[in-house]
N, C-alpha and C positions, 0 to 999 in steps of 0.2 A: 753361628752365622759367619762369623769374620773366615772360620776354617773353606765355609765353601768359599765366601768371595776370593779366599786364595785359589781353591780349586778352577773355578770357572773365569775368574780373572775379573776386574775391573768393566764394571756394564756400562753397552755404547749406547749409545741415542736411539740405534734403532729398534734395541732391545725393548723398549720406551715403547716406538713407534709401531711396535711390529701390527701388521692387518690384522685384523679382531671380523671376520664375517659377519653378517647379522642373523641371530637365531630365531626372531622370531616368525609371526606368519606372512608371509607376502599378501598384499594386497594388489589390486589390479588398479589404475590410475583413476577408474571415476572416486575412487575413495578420498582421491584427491578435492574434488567438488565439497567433501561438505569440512574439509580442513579448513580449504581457503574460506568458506561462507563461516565456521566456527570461527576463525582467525579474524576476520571481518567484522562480527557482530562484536566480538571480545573489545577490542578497540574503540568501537563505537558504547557499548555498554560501561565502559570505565569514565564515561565522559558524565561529571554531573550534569550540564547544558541540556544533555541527551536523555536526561531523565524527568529534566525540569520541564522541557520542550513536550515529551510525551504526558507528562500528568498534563498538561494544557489542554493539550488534544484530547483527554477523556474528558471534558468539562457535556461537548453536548451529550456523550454516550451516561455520564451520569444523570444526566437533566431527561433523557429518556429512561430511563433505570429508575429512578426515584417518583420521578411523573407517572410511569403505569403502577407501581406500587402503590401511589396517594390515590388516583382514579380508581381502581379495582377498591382499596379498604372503603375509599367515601362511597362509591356503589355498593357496598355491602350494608350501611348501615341503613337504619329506619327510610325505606323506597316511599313511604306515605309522606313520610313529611313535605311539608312546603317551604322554598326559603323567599323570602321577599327581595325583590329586584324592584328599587326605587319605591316612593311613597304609595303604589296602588298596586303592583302587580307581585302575582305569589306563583313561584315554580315550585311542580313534584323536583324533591334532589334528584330521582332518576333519570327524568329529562334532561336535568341542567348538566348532569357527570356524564350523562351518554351524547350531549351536543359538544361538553368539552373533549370528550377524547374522539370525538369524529372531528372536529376541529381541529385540533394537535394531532392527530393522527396518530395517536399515543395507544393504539387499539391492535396494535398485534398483526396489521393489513401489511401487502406488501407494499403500500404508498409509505407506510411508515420505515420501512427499510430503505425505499428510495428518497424520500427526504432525509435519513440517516447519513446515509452514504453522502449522498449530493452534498452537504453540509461539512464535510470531512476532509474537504479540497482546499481549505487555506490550510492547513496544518500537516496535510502531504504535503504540500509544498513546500513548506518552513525546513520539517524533519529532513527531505530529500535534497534542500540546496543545504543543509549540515552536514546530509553523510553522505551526497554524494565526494567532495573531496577527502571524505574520510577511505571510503570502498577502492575508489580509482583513484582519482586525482595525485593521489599524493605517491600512488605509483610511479605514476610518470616525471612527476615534480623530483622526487627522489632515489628514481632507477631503482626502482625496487623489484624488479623484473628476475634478475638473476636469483632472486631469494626462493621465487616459484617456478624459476623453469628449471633449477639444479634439479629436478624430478624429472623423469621420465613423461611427462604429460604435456597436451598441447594449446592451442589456444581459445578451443571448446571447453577445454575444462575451468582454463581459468576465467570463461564469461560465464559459464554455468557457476562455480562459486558464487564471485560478483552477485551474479544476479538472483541466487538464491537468499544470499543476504538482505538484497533489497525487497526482495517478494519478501521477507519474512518481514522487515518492518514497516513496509505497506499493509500486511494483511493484521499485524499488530495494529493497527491504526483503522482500519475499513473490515476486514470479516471476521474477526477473532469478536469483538465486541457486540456489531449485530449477530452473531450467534448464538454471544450470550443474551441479544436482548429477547432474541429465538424463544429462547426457553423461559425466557423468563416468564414472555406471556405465554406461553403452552403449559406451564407452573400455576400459575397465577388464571388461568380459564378451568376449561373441563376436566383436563389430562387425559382428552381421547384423543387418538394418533388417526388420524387420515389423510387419505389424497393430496387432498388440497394442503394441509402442514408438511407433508414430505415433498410437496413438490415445490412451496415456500423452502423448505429449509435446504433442500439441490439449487433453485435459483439465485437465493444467499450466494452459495458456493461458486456459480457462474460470475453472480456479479462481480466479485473478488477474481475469479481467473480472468475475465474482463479487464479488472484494473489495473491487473499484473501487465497482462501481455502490453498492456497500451502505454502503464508508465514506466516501467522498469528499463526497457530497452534504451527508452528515452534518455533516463537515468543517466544508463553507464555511458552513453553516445555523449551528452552533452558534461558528463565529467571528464572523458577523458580528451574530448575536446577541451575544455577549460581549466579543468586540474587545480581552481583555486577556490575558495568557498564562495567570495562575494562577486566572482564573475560567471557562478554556478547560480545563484541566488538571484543574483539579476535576468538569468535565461528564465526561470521558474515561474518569477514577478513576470515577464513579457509573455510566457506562452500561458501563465493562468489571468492574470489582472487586466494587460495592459490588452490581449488578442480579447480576451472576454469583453470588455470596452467600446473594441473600435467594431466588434459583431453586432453588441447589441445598441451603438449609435446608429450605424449603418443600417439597419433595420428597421428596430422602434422607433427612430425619430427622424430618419432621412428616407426612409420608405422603400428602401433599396427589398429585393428580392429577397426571400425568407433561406434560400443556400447562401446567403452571404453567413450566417450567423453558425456554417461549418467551420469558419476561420477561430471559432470556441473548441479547442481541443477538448477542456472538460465536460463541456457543455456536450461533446462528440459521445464522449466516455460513458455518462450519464443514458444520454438518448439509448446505447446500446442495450446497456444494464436494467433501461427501464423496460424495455421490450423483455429481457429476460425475465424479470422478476411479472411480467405482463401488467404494467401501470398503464392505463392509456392515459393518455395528454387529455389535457382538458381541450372542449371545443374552442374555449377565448383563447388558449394562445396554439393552439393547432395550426391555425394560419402563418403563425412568427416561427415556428420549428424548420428548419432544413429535411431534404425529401431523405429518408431513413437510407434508401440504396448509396447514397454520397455518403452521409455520415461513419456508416457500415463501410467504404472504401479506403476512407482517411484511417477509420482504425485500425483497419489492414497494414495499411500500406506505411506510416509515418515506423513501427517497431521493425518492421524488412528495411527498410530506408538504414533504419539505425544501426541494423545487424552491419549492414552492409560498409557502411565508415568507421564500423570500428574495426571491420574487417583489416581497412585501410590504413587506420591508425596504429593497430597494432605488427602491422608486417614494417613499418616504418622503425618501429622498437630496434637497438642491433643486434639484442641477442636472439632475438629472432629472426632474423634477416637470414 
């Protein structure tokens, strides 16, 4: 060894340095979309908060999970018997388990996926003012920009990331669960496949790209307008609690016109998904509902809205300038 370094002389820095190509296989830049959405979730899944937040959020998907399990075993057992309700009156159990699961709606219907879902809207909103300054915010809070554009790709990919991150733990949260509650009762009934269950378990699927399109946009607009959790978190509380609020004041108890109650984004979100999954509205509150072609506009139009300022916000960036 010592005889070559006489030979070859004393190694310089750049000997060290010298360019090394890269051998492996080239990828084309949307490959890029599911680094930054890996990259994204990884972050977000190291956080215990993030974990504790989400078993919360399974609480009603368990209470439906466990409720069609007790309903189906209690219908299974002795249909003659009778149970006594108060000192005089005696029900068949089969009456009593098929009034309770039409009541709970614990019966496999698609009303039961739309009160699923509908229910699942404070706990979007908790998870998403947590990560939305986890996804964005802290982008911009810590110029973290240069980390993603040293890549050859542009600023469709890096919202397609983004935003695949947050579809995925919206749909963690709203269709991954009713899917499973899907099957559960398709398990738990006859196990014949029809029509009418393939076109429940495509409308599932709908009502989830429903939720995507309407909150995720949202999402990343109002993180990377705000960039910090609890000025994320107070956007979340005003466009679900506090608009939901002054809709249904405005409405139910000041009498105002039944499109005022469009000023409910979620309420917007729902109306769509329930047409999807084909719930109709009951007659009593039919009258209080906003006319479906407004509803169906705002859903439209508020994720274009959002495309659009972060279009603005991010050409503001310098290393994109």
């Amino acid at each position: 060894m010592s005889e070559f370094l006489r030979e070859q002389g004393t190694p310089s820095m750049g000997d060290f340095l010298e360019y090394r190509p890269y051998r492996g296989r080239l990828r084309g830049p949307m490959s890029a979309v599911f680094a930054i959405a890996r990259t994204s979730l990884g972050l977000l899944f190291r956080r215990k908060l993030f974990w504790g937040l989400y078993l919360l959020g399974l609480i009603i998907f368990f209470l439906y999970f466990f409720g069609q399990y007790l309903l189906v075993w209690a219908g299974s057992q002795d249909s003659g018997q009778a149970i006594r309700v108060g000192p005089f009156a005696r029900i068949p159990r089969k009456e009593m388990i098929d009034g309770l699961r039409n009541m709970l709606k614990m019966d496999g219907s698609p009303g039961m996926f739309h009160n699923f879902l509908q229910t699942q809207g404070s706990i979007v909103m908790v998870i998403f003012a947590l990560a939305g300054a986890q996804l964005v915010g802290n982008d911009f809070r810590f110029r973290s920009f240069p980390f993603y554009f040293s890549k050859p790709i542009g600023i469709l990919h890096y919202l397609l990331g983004k935003g695949l991150a947050a579809a995925v733990l919206l749909n963690m949260l709203t269709t991954i669960p009713a899917l499973i509650l899907f099957f559960q009762a398709w398990f738990l009934g006859d196990w014949s496949w029809s029509e009418g269950k393939f076109r429940l378990f495509v409308s599932i699927l709908g009502y989830g790209a429903i939720l995507t399109w309407g909150l995720v946009p949202l999402l990343l607009a109002s993180s990377a307008g705000l960039t910090r959790t609890i000025p994320i978190a107070m956007f979340w509380i005003f466009s679900f609690l506090f608009l939901h609020g002054v809709a249904e004041g405005l409405v139910d108890r000041l009498g105002y016109p039944a499109n005022w109650k469009a000023l409910d984004l979620w309420n917007d979100i729902c109306q769509v998904g329930s047409r999807i999954l084909g719930v109709v509205v009951e007659a009593k509150n039919a009258p209080k509902q906003p006319d479906f072609s407004l509803v169906l506009g705002i859903v439209l139009t508020i994720p274009i809205l959002s495309f659009i300022y972060l279009k603005i916000r991010l050409s503001r960036v310098e290393v994109l300038r």
